[in-house]
C-alpha positions as CSV (number, residue, x, y, z in Angstrom):
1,X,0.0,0.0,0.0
2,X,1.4,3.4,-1.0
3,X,1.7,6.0,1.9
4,X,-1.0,8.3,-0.4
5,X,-3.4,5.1,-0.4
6,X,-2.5,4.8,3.2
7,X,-3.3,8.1,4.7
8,X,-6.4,8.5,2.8
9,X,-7.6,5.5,4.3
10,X,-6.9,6.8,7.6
11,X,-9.0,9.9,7.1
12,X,-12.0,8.6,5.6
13,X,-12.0,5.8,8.2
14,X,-11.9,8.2,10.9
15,X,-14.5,10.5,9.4
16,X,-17.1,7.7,9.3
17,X,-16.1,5.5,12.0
18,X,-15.0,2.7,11.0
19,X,-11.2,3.2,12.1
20,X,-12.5,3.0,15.8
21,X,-14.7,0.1,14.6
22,X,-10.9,-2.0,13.6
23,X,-9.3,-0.6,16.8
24,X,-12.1,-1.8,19.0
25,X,-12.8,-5.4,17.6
26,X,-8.7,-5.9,16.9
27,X,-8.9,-4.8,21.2
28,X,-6.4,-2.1,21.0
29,X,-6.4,0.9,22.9
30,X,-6.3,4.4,21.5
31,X,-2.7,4.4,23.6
32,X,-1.4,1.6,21.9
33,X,-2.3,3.0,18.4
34,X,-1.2,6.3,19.0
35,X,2.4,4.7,20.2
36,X,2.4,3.2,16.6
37,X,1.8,6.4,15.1
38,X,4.2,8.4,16.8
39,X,0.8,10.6,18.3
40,X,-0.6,11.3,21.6
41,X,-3.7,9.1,22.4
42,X,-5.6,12.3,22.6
43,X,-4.8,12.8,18.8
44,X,-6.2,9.2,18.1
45,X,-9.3,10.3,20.2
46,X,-9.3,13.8,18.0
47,X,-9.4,11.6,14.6
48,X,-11.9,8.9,15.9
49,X,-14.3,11.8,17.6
50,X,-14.0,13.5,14.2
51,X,-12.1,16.7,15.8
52,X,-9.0,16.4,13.7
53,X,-8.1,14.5,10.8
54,X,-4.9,12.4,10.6
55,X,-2.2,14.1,8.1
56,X,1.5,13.5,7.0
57,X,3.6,10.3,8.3
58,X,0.9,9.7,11.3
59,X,-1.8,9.2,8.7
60,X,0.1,6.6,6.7
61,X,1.1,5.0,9.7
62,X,-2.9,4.9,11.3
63,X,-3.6,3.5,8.0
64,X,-1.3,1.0,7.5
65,X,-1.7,0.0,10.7
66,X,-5.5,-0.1,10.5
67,X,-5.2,-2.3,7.3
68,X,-3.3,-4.9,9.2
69,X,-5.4,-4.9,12.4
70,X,-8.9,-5.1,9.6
71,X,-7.2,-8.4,7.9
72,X,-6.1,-10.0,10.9
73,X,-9.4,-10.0,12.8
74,X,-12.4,-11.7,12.5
């Protein structure tokens, strides 16, 4: 997955929900994604309350990291 593909993921998952929907059925906490993306867990709260949206090297790594936790659980 490209870094582009990758951040735009992140943001429209976090627009409508469905990034919080992978975090919570993969049981991850919004501390441990935000350690993965190099964020505070009150930016991972921001982008999943629809407050922020995720941009430049956090954004690809939400995304990528969201794409592995979304093929890995049920």
């Amino acid at each position: 997955m490209t870094g582009s593909l990758a951040a735009a993921d992140a943001r429209r998952w976090a627009a409508d929900g469905t990034a919080r929907r992978i975090r919570e059925t993969a049981m991850i906490t919004q501390a441990e994604m935000a350690e993965e993306c190099g964020v505070t867990p009150a930016a991972v709260a921001a982008w999943e309350a629809g407050r922020r949206t995720p941009s430049g090297r956090p954004a690809r790594r939400y995304g990528r990291l969201l794409r592995r936790l979304e093929e890995i659980t049920p």
